[in-house]
C-alpha positions in Angstrom: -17.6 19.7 -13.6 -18.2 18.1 -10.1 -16.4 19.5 -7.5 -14.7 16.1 -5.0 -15.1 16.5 -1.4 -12.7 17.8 1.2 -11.4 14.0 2.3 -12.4 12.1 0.1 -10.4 9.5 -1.2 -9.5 9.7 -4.8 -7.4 7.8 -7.9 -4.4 9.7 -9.5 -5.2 9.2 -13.7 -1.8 10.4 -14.9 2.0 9.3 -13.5 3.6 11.9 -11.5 7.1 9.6 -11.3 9.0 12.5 -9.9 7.2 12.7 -6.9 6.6 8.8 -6.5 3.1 8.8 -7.9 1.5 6.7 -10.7 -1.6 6.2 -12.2 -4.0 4.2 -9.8 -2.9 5.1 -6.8 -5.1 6.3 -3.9 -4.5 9.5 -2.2 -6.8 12.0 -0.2 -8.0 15.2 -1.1 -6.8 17.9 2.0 -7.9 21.0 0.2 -10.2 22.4 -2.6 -9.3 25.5 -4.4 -11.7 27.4 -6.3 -9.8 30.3 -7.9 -8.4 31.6 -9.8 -9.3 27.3 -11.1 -10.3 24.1 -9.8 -7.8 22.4 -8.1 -6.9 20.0 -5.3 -4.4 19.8 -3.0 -4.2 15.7 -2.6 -2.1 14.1 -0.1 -0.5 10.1 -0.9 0.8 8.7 2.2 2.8 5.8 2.7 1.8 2.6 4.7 2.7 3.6 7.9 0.7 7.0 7.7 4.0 9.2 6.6 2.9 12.0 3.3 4.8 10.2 0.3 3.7 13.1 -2.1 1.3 16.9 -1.6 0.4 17.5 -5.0 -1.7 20.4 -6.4 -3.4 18.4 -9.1 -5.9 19.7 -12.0 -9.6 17.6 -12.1 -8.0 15.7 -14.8 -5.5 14.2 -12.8 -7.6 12.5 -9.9 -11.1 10.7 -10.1 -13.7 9.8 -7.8 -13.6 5.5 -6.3 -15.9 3.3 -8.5 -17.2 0.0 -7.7 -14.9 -1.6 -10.9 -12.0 -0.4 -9.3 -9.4 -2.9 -7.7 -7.3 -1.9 -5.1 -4.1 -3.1 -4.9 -0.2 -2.3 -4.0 3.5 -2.2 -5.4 6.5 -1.4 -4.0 7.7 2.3 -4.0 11.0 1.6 -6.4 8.2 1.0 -9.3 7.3 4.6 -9.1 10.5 6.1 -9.6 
């Protein structure tokens, strides 16, 4: 299992609706935690810079940038 880098910029692979989150949005990873299992602490910020969601999220639930990925946006009502 690959361990993602403090800061790097990763893809939520599940929808988190409760906290405004769905699958295929970009957030950054703020904190790595090792034990007592891997997990990151990824932040999803809004367009003007403001934290929309701090999630502790399992490797499962976030994935590295790929070149086949599109970026795009929606607005926030969709995610409830």
């Amino acid at each position: 299992e690959q361990i993602l880098d403090l800061f790097e910029t990763v893809i939520a692979t599940v929808n988190l609706p409760d906290h405004h989150v769905l699958a295929g949005d970009l957030g950054a990873v703020v904190e790595v935690y090792t034990s007592p299992s891997l997990a990151y602490e990824v932040e999803f910020v809004n367009p003007d810079g403001s934290t929309r969601a701090l999630l502790t999220l399992a490797p499962d639930q976030v994935r590295r940038l790929s070149s086949a990925d599109v970026l795009t946006t929606r607005q926030l009502p969709l995610a409830a």
